[in-house]
N, C-alpha and C positions, 0 to 999 in steps of 0.2 A: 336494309338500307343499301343503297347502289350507290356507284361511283359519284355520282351526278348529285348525290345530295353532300357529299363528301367534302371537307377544307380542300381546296384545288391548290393550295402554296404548296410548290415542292417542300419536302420533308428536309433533302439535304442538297450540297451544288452538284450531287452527281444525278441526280434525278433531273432527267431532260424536262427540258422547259418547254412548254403547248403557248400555241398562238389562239386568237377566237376559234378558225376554223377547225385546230387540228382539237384542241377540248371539246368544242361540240359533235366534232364527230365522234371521237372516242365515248363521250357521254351516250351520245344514241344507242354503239353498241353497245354497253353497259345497261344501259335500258330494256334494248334490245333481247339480251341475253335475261332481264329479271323476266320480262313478258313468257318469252320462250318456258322455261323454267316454271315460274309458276301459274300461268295461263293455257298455254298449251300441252307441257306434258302430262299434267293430269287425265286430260283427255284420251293422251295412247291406253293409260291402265284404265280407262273403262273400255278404248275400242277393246284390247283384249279379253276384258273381262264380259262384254256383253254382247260382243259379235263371234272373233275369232276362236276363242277356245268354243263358244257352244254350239257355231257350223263347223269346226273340227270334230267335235264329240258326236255330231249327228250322222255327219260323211262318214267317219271312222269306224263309229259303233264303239268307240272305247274312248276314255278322257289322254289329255296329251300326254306322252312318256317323260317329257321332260321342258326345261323354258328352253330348249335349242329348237326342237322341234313347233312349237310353237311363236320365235322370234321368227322361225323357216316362213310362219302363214303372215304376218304379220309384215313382212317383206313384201310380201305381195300386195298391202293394200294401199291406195290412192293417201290414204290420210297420213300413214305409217311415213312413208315414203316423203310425204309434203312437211313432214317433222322433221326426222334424219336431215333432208336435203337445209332444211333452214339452219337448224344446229349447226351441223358443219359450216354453211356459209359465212352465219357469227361471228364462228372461232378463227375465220380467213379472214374474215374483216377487222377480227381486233388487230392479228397481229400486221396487217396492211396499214390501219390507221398510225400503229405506233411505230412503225419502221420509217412512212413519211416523215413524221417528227421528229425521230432519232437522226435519222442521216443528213436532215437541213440543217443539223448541227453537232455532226459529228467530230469536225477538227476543233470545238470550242471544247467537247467532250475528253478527248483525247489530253490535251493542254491541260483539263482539272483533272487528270489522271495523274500528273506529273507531281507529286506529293513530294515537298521537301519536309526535312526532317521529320521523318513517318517514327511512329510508335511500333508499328509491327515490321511485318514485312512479308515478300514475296517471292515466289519461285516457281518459275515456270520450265518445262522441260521439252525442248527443241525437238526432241525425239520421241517424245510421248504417241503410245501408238492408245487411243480410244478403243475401248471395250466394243467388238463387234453389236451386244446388243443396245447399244450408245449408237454407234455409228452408224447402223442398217437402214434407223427410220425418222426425220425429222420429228421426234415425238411433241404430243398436243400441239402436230402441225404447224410447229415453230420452225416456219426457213433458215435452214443452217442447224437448226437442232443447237445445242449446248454450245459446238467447239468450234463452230465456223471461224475462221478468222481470213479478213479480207483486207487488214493493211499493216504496216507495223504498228505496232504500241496499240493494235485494236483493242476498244471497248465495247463494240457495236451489242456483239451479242448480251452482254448484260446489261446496258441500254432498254434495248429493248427488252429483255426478259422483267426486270423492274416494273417497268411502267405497263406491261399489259397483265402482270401479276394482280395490280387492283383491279382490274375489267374483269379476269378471269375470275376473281371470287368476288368481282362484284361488291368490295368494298366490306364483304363479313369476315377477312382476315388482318383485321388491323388498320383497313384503310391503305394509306400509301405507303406504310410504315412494312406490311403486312407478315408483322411479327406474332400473331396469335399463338403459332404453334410452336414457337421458341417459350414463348411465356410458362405453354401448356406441357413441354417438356420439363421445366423449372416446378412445373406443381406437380409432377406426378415425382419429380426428384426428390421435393422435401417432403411431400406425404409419407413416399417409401424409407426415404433416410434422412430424418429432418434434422441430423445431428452431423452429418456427413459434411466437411470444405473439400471437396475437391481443389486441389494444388495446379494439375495439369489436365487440359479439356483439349476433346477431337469432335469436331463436329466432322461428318462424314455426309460428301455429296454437297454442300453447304451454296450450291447455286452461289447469290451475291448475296448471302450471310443475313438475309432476312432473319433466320433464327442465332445464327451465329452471333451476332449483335445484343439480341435479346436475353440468351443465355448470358452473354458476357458481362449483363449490369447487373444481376447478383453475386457474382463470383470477381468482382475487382481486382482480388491479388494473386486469381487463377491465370494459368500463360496459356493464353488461347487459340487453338491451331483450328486449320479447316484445310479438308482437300476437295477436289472437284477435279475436273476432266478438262475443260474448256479454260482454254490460255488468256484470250478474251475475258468471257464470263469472269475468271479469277484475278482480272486485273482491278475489270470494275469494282468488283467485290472488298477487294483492297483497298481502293480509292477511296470507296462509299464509305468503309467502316475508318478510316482516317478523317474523311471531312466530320463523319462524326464523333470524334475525338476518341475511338477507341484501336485502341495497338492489337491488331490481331494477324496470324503468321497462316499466311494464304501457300500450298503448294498444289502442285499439279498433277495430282496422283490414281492410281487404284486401286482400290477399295480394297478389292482382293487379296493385294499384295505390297503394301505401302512401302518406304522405306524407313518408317519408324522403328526406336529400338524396342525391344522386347520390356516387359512389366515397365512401361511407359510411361500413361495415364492414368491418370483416376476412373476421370469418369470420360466413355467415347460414345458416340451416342448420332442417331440420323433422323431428320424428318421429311415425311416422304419419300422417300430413296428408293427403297426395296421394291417396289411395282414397278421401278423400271431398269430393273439386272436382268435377272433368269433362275430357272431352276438350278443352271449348275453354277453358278455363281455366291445364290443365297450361301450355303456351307461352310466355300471361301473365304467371305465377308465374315460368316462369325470366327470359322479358327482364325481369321486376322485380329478380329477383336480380344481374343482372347490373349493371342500375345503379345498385342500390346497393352493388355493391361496390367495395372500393379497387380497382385495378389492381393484380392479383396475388392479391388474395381469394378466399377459399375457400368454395364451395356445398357443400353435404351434405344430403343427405335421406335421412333413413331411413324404412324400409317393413315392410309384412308379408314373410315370406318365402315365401310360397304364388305365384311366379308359374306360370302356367299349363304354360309349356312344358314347365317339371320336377314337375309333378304326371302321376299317372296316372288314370284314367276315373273313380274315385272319388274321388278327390281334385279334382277339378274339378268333379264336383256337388256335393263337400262346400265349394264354396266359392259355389255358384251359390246353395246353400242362405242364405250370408248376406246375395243381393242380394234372393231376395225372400222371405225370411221374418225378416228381420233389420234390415229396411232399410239397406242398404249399394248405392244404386242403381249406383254406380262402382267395386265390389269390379269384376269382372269388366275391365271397362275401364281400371283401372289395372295391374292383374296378366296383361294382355295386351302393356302397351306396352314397347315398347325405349326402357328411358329413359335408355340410352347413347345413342343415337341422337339421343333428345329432345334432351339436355344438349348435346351436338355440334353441334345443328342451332341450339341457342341461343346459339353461339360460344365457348363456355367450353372450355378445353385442360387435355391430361393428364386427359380424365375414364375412370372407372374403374368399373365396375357388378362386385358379386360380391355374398357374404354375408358377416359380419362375426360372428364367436362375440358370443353376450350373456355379458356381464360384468358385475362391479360392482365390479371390484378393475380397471381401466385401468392397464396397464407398457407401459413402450418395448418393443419387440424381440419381443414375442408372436409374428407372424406368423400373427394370426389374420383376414384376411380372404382369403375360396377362392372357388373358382366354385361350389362345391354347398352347397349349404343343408342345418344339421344337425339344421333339422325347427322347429316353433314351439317357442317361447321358448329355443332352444339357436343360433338364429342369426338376426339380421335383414338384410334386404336394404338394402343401402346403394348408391347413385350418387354420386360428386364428383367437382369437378372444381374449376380455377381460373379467372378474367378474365383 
């Protein structure tokens, strides 16, 4: 299902509001992008599979050493080349369409940011210097990336981050809500510890608390914190999760090296996060988790489900595709790691790596996390473990 078949009433008043023209064009690319997706890619894994690797095998006299070598031939072809360049074009026209509509009504944005008596609250830090691998690359070619900010009291950036979040999954995350994988963090929680109240929650990375939100409507009497990088993004964030009547405590932090106190949390936990730090970072992030959690506390991190090992030759340049035409300089390096091995090697027990079915209805007793992945948005990869 795409955006386009999707309820178009905003969800909450901080979700920018669309005129005819700017919804139908957003709709298009959203269209756009299903077309792509499953009309045309399919196509590149047969070029590969019925042109490229069998005039490489002949040329060669030997089968390709690896998918780099073969993304190499595949670079080269007219069709290869007429995909990549449309793909990308897409992902510059989502976030073009939703930036016109964000900024036509930016100061009306800014004014419903101004929340009197908030339930949570916020904190932002003047001096926050962004994580070099944050800062280097506008990643999934979002102008400004995360932390842009370009007036006082900005919200722009999680404006737009919000609204081109449906485009970009294309309405199989929840719709405009696109809470799926806050849900699917909540079901792999009570499967593993269906007896467990967490008291005190950290969502880590928490963008504008699309999961943040989600997690916080099972846990009502838990005190719910979130960090992220972007001053902006974390205002909206704030905003958002107040118009929607929930008190949650937004700061501006990192990951790394937070300023929480030590045996802190219950339970801290990220979605999507990790594919876009670094190798030397990952380590960081868990000895931070570790101290801040109680003795007993539960780490979670959820991922893409595309790691390498269980991809085949096209499915691994279809993922090389998002490090350098998408900017994701870390897709690659996170979907290589063993990050059971990580979590292990960070002292945490009972850790568990699999995939976890995407949901948005969370029950006890499912028994849905497996070793195999049942493909994107049908299951996310998940790591935990406990202190």
């Amino acid at each position: 299902m795409t955006i386009a078949k999707t309820n178009l009433a905003e969800p909450h008043p901080m979700m920018p509001k669309v005129n005819h023209d700017e919804i139908s064009e957003q709709m298009f690319v959203s269209d756009l992008k299903t077309f792509i997706g499953r009309e045309l890619e399919p196509g590149q894994a047969n070029l590969m599979t019925n042109k490229v690797i069998p005039e490489m095998t002949k040329s060669k006299g030997r089968s390709p050493a690896n998918h780099i070598e073969v993304r190499g031939e595949m670079e080269k072809d007219i069709d290869y080349q007429a995909w990549a360049t449309l793909t990308r074009t897409a992902q510059e026209m989502m976030w073009d369409s939703v930036a016109t509509c964000v900024d036509r009504q930016l100061d009306k944005l800014v004014d419903k940011s101004d929340v009197k008596n908030p339930k949570g609250s916020l904190t932002v830090d003047p001096n926050f210097v962004v994580p070099r691998y944050i800062d280097a690359f506008d990643i999934h070619c979002m102008p400004g990336n995360y932390h842009a900010v370009t007036r006082e009291n900005d919200v722009r950036q999680g404006a737009v981050f919000d609204r081109a979040a449906a485009i970009y999954h294309m309405g199989r995350n929840g719709g405009y809500m696109n809470d799926v994988r806050g849900h699917t963090v909540v079901s792999h929680f009570i499967e593993r510890w269906p007896d467990a109240k967490p008291t005190r929650i950290l969502d880590i990375g928490c963008t504008v608390g699309h999961s943040t939100v989600a997690v916080s409507e099972y846990f009502p009497e838990a005190e719910m914190h979130a960090i992220d990088v972007g001053a902006g993004l974390l205002r909206y964030a704030w905003a958002r999760a107040e118009h929607l009547g929930v008190g949650i405590h937004f700061s501006q932090q990192n990951a790394e090296a937070t300023n929480c106190p030590d045996n802190h949390f219950d339970l801290v936990y990220s979605s999507t996060v990790l594919h876009e730090t670094s190798h030397a970072a990952l380590p960081r992030i868990m000895a931070e988790c570790k101290r801040i959690l109680k003795p007993g506390g539960i780490m979670l991190h959820l991922e893409v489900p595309g790691h390498y090992s269980q991809l085949d030759t096209w499915g691994r340049i279809r993922g090389d595709f998002e490090i350098f035409y998408n900017n994701e300089p870390f897709w690659r390096g996170a979907l290589t790691t063993d990050f059971k091995k990580l979590v292990e090697d960070a002292g945490f027990k009972d850790v568990r790596a699999g995939y976890q079915d995407a949901t948005s209805r969370p029950q006890k007793g499912t028994q849905a996390f497996r070793d195999k992945s049942k493909g994107v948005h049908a299951s996310w990869f998940i790591v935990s473990g406990t202190k």
